[in-house]
C-alpha positions as CSV (number, residue, x, y, z in Angstrom):
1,X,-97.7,79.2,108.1
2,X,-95.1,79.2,105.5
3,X,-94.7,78.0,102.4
4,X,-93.6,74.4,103.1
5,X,-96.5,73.8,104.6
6,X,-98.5,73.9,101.0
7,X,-95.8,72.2,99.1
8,X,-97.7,69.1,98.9
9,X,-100.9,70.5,98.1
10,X,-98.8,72.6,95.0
11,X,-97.0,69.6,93.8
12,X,-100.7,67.3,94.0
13,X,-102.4,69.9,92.2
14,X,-99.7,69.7,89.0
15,X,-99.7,66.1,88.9
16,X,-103.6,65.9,88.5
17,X,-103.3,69.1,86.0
18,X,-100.2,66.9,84.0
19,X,-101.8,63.0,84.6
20,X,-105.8,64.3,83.6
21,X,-103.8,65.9,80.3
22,X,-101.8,62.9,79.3
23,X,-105.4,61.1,79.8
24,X,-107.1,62.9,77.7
25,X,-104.3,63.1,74.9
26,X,-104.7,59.1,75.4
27,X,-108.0,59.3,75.2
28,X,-108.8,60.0,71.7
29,X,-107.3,56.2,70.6
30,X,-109.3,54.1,73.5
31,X,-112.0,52.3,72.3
32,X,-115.2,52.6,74.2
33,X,-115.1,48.9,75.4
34,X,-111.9,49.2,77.0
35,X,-112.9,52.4,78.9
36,X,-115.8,51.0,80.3
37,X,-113.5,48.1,81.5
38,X,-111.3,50.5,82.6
39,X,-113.6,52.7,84.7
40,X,-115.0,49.2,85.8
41,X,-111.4,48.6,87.7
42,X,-111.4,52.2,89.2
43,X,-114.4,51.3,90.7
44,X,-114.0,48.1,92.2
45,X,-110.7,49.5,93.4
46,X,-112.0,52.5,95.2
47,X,-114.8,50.1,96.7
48,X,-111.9,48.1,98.2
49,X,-109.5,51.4,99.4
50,X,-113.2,52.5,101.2
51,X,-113.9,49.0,103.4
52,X,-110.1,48.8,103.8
53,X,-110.4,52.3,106.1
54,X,-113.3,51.3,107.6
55,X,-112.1,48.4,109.0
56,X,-109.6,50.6,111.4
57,X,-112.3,52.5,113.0
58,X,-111.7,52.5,116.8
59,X,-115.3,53.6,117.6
60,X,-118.2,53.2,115.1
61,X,-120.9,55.2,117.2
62,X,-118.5,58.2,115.5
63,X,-118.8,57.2,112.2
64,X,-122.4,56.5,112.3
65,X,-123.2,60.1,114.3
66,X,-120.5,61.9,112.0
67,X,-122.6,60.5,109.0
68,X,-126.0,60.7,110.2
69,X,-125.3,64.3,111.4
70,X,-123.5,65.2,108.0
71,X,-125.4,64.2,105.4
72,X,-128.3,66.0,106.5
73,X,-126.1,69.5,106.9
74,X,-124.5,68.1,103.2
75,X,-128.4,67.5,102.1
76,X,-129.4,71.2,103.3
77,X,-126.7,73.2,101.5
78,X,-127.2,71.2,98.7
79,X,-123.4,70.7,98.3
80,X,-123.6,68.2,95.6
81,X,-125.7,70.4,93.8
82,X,-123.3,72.7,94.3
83,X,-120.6,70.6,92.5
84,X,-122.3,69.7,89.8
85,X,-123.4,73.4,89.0
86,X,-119.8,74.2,89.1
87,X,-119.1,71.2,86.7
88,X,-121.8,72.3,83.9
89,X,-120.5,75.9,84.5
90,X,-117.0,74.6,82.8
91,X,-119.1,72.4,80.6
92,X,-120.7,75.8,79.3
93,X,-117.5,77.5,78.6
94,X,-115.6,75.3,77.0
95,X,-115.6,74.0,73.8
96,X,-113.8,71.0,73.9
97,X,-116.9,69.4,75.7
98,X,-119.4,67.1,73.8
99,X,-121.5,66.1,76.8
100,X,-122.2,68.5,79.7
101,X,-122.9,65.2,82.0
102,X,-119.8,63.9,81.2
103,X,-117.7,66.7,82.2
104,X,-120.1,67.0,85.2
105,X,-119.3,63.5,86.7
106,X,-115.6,63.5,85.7
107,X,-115.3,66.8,87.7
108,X,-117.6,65.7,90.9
109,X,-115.9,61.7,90.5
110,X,-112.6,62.6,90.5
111,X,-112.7,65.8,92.5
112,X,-114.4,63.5,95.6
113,X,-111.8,60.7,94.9
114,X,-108.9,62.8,95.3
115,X,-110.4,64.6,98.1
116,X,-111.6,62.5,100.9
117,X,-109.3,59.6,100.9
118,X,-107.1,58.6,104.2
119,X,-103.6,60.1,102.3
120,X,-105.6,63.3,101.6
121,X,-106.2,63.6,105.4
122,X,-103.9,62.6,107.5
123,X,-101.8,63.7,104.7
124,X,-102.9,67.7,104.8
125,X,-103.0,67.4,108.5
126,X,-99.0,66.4,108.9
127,X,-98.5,69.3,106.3
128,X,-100.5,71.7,108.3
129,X,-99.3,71.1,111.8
130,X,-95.8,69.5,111.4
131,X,-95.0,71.0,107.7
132,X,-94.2,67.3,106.4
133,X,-95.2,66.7,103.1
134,X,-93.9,63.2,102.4
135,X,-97.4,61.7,102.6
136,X,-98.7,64.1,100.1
137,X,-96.2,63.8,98.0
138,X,-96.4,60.2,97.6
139,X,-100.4,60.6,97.0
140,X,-99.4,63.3,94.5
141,X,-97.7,60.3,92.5
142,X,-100.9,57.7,93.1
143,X,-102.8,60.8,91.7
144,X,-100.7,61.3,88.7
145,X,-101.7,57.9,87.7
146,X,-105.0,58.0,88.1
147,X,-106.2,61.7,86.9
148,X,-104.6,59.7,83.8
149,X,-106.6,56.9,83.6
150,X,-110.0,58.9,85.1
151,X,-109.6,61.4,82.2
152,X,-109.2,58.7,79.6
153,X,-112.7,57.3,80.8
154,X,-114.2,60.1,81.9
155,X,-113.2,63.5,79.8
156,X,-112.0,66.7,80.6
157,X,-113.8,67.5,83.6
158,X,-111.3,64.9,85.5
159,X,-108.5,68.1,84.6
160,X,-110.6,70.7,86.4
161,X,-110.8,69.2,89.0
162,X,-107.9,70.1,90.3
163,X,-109.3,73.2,91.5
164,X,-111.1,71.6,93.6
165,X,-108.2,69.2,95.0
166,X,-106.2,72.7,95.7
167,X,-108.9,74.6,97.5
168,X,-109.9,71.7,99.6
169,X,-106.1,70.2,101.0
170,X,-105.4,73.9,101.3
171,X,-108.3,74.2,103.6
172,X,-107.8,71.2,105.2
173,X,-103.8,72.5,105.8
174,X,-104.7,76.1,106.9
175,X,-107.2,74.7,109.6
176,X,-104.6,72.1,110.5
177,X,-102.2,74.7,110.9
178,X,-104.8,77.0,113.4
179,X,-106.8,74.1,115.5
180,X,-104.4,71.0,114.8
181,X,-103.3,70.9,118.7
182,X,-106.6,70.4,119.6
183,X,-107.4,66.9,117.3
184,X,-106.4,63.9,119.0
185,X,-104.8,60.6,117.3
186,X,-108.7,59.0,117.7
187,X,-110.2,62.2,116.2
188,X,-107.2,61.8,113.1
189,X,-108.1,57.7,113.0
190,X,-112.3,58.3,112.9
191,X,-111.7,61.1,109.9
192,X,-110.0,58.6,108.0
193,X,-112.8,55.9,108.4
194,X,-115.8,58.3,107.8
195,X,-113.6,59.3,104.4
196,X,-113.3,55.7,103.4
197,X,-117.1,55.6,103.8
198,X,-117.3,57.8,101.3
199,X,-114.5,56.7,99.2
200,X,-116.4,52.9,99.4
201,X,-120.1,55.0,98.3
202,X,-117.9,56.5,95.3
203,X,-116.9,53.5,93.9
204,X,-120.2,52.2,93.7
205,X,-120.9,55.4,91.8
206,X,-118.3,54.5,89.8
207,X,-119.2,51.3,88.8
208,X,-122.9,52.2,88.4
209,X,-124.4,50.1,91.1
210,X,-125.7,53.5,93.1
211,X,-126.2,57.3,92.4
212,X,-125.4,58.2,95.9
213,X,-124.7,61.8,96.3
214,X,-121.4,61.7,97.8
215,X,-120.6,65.2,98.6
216,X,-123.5,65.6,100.3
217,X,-121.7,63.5,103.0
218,X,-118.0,66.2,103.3
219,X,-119.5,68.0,106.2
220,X,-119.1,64.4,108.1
221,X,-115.5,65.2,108.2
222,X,-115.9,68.6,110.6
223,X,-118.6,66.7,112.8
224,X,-115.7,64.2,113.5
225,X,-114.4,66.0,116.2
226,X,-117.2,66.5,117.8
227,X,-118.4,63.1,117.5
228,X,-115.3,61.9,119.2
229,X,-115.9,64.5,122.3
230,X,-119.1,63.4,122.6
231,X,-117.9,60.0,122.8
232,X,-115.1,60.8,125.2
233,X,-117.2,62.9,127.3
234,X,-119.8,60.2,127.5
235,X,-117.4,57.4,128.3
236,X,-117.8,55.3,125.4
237,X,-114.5,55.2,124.4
């Protein structure tokens, strides 16, 4: 692996650190009204990204085992639990904060919607196995835009998250890199639509309709493979 192949990631990273700034600079002359009505349209348009993916599934048994199969490994390691610990950690230490939920759901909202969209995956996967960035690049532009917006709605826990968007496209390049001759173009396509499930349960979130515990459903993504093995192996393809 070389360097090219975490350009994208690098270059994503920045442009959430630079949009979530401008955001919250912004911030401090929104009225409350309009943020609602702002965080109202991030919603409805993540609800619509989600069902857009899941359309293009070639083989819903894999979503539905990928799911089933993931939430309950997601549910046992508490990963959502996990996030939000993180995001009252940085709520603790910094003193910019005046509500430790707020920077708690701006770090888990926009961490999860930067994270398991189709650009992030396909995206990380072109970067890790063919070092091509150009998808990655152009989600690093879409991201620019909205860490701006998120952080005027949602605070400063929109700018840590970040972290979170480096560790998790670096992962996702590094095990491209290793085991990307082994996923096939169906294993690539389910990913994708078992991400815009979760991108679809996120917007709810967003909008208020649910509380669904979103990261609890990540590990979904690494039962993909599987799923589609099983599948193949079983001749239900």
């Amino acid at each position: 692996m070389q360097f090219n192949n975490f350009a994208g990631v690098f270059l994503n990273t920045i442009t959430v650190i630079l949009g979530s700034s401008i955001g919250l600079i912004l911030r401090r002359g929104i009225p409350e009204k309009i943020s609602k009505a702002v965080m109202t349209a991030i919603g409805l348009c993540t609800v619509a990204i989600g069902i857009c993916g899941v359309v293009n599934s070639q083989n819903q048994l894999v979503m539905i085992i990928s799911l089933v199969v993931g939430s309950v490994i997601g549910t046992l390691l508490n990963i959502d639990g996990w996030l939000k610990r993180i995001g009252d950690s940085v709520s603790s230490k910094t003193k910019f904060i005046n509500s430790a939920s707020s920077v708690e759901e701006g770090f888990v909202s926009a961490s999860l919607l930067f994270c398991i969209g189709a650009m992030t995956i396909v995206g990380s996967i072109n970067a890790g196995i063919y070092a091509d960035n150009q998808l990655l690049y152009t989600k690093s532009i879409l991201d620019l835009i909205s860490s701006m917006m998120l952080a005027a709605s949602l605070g400063i826990g929109v700018l840590f998250s970040a972290a979170f968007v480096f560790v998790f496209q670096g992962l996702i390049v590094m095990l491209a890199a290793l085991l990307g001759s082994f996923l096939s173009d169906f294993a690539i396509s389910e990913m994708v639509c078992v991400g815009s499930v979760m991108i679809f349960a996120l917007g709810l979130n967003l909008i208020g309709i649910t509380k669904i515990k979103v990261a609890d459903l990540l590990p979904s993504l690494l039962i993909v493979p599987l799923a589609c093995e099983l599948i193949e192996l079983l001749a239900l393809q």
